[in-house]
N, C-alpha and C positions, 0 to 999 in steps of 0.2 A: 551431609546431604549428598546423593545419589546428582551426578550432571546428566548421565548420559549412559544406555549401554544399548550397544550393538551388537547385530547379529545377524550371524550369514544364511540364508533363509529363504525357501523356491515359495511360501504364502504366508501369509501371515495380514496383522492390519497394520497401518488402515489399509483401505484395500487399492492397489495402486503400487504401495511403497516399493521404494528399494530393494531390491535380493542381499543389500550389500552398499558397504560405502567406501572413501577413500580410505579409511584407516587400514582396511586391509591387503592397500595395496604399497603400503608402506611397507618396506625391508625388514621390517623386527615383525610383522604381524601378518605374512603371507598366507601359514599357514595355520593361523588362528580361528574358530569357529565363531567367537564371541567376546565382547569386552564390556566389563563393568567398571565405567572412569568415575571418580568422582575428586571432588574437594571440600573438606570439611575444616572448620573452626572450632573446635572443641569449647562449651561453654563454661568447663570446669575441668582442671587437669585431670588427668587419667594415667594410674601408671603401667608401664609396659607390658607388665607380666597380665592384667585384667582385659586389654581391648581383645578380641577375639573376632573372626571374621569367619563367616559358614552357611548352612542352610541348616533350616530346623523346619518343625512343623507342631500345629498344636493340637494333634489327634495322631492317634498311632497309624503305623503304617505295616507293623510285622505279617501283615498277610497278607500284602502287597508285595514284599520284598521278591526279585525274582533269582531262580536258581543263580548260584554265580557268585552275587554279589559279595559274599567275603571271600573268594578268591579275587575280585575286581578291586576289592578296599586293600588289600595286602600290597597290590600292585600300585595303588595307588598311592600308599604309606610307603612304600620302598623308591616308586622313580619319580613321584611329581612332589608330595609334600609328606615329609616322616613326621612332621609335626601335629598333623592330625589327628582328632581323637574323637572320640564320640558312641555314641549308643542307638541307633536304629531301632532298637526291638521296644525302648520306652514308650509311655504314655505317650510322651511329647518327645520323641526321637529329634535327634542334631548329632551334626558333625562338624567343627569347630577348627579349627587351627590359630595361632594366633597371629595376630594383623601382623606383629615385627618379620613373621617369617612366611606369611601365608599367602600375600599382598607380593603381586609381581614384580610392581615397579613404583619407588616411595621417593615424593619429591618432598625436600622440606621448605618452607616461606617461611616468611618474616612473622613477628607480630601487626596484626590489620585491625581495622577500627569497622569493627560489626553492621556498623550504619552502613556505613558505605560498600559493605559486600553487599547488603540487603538494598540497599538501592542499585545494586547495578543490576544484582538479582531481578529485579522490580523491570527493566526495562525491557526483559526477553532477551537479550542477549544470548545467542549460542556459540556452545566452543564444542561442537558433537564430532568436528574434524580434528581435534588438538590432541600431535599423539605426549603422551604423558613421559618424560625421558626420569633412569633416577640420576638422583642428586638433590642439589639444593638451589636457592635463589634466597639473594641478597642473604642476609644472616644465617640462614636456615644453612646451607654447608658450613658452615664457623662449629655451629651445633653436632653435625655428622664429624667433623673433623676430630673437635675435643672428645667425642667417645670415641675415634678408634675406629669407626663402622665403614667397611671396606666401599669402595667407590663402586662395584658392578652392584646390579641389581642379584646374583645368582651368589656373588660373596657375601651380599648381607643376609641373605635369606638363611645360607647357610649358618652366617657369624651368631645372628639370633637364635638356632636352636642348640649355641656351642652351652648356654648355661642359663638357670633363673637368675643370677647374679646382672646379665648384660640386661635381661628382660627389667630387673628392678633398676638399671639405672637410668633406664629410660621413662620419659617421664612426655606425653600428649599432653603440649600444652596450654592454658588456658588463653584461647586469643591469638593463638600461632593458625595458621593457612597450613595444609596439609595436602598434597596432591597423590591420588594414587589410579593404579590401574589394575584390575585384576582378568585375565585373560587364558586361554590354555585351545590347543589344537584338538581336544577328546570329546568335548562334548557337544555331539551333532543336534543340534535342536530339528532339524528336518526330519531325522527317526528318533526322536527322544529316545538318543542310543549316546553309550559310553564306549568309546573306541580309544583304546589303548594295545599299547605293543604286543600284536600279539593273543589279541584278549579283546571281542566286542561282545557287550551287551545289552542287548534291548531291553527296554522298558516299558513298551509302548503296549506292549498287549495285561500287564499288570496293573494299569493307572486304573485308577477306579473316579467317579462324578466331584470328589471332595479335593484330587488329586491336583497338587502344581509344586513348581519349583523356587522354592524363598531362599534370598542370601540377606543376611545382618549384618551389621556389624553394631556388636553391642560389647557394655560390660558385663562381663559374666559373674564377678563380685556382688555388683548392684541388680543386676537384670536388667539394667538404664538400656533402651535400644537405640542407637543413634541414627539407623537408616535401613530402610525393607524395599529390596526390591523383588519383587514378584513375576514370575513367567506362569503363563496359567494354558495349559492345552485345552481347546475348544473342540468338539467334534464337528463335523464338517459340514452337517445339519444346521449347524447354531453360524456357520458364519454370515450369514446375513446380516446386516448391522441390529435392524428393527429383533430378528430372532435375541443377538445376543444381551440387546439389552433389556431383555423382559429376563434371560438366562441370569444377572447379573443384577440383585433385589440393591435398592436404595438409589439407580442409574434415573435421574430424567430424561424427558426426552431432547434436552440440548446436551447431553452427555456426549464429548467428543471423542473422537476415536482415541485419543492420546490418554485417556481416562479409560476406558475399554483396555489397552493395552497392560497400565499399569504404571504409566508413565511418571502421572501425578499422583500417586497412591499418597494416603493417609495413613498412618500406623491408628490402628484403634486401640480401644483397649487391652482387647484378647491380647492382642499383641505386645506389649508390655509386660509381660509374668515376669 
């Protein structure tokens, strides 16, 4: 499950909010655009080489694609993540890396007893200020230690694409607490623009009515999805609340902004392939 993501931002909803919160005024995330925190309990293990973490989409996009973009992906596979992989020009285009090395910062926990995530869950409880550090808590470093897996967040990232051998002896497991962050200083959601060294690219004049931004994290073995978070560009016509939610089919009229945003999203069916 998706806790929390933040984003540095001059509009957006509900209308009022923040440009921005404390996380980014935190020392490791100054110069960060965005961050997708979560924590997950995996209902059935998973092994390493299968979790996979990216954006996809379920209708093509190749004419959409803007000049550039595979000099921007090269760039992208060379200085932020070589692990990446994927196919744009598909039916259902994704770009995929896997969670061991893809995933910025990976905290490991104990084994937890399900109920009582779900009940703390249950009370509303927020952790949208909690920055995510790696390592482990309680058992969970015992776990990192016995494989070996370097203590910075930038050595493991790397240690994970040293072999499929380290990827299989890892093992998500069944009833373990998971904490991660995924973050990066390139992608400006104010110009739904890619700024990299050297190298920006707009996007914004490309999007077309069907157009948004999806991150997963799924098995790629199974197609099992564990979590979809959605960033969906609105035109500036539609921001009105009452506009977007006539914009926005199956929304009642007590539909809250947090639901508008994507907050509380539902994976449907489509969604599951």
């Amino acid at each position: 499950m998706a806790d929390k993501y933040l984003l540095r931002v001059t509009a957006g909803l509900p209308h009022g909010s923040s440009s921005t919160s404390s996380y980014f005024s935190h020392p490791s995330h100054t110069h960060d655009q965005y961050s997708i925190g979560f924590s997950f309990v995996p209902h059935r293990s998973i092994n390493g080489k299968s979790l996979v973490f990216g954006n996809d989409f379920d209708h093509p996009i190749r004419d959409r694609i803007p000049p550039g973009f595979n000099a921007a992906f090269q760039i992208v596979k060379w200085a932020i993540d070589p692990g990446l992989d994927g196919d744009v020009y598909a039916d259902k285009p994704y770009l995929y890396g896997n969670a061991l090395s893809s995933i910025n910062v990976l905290s490991v926990g104990p084994k937890v007893d399900r109920e009582a995530i779900e009940d703390s869950e249950s009370t509303g409880s927020e952790h949208e200020e909690e920055v995510i550090t790696e390592g482990g808590f309680e058992e969970g470093q015992d776990i990192r230690d016995s494989l070996n897996i370097p203590a910075s967040a930038a050595a493991r990232q790397k240690w994970f694409l040293g072999g499929n051998d380290r990827l299989e002896n890892w093992q998500w497991e069944e009833g373990r607490i998971y904490k991660a962050d995924f973050f990066n200083p390139y992608l400006d959601f104010n110009e739904f623009a890619l700024k990299l060294p050297g190298f920006s690219l707009k996007a914004l004049g490309y999007l077309g009515g069907e157009d948004y931004l999806r991150y997963v994290l799924k098995d790629k073995d199974t197609g099992e999805v564990l979590f979809v978070v959605i960033f969906t560009l609105l035109p500036k016509d539609q921001l009105d609340k009452d506009e977007i939610k006539t914009a926005l089919p199956g929304k009642s009229d007590e539909a809250s902004s947090d639901d508008l945003t994507g907050r509380n999203f539902e994976p449907k069916a489509d969604d599951l392939d």
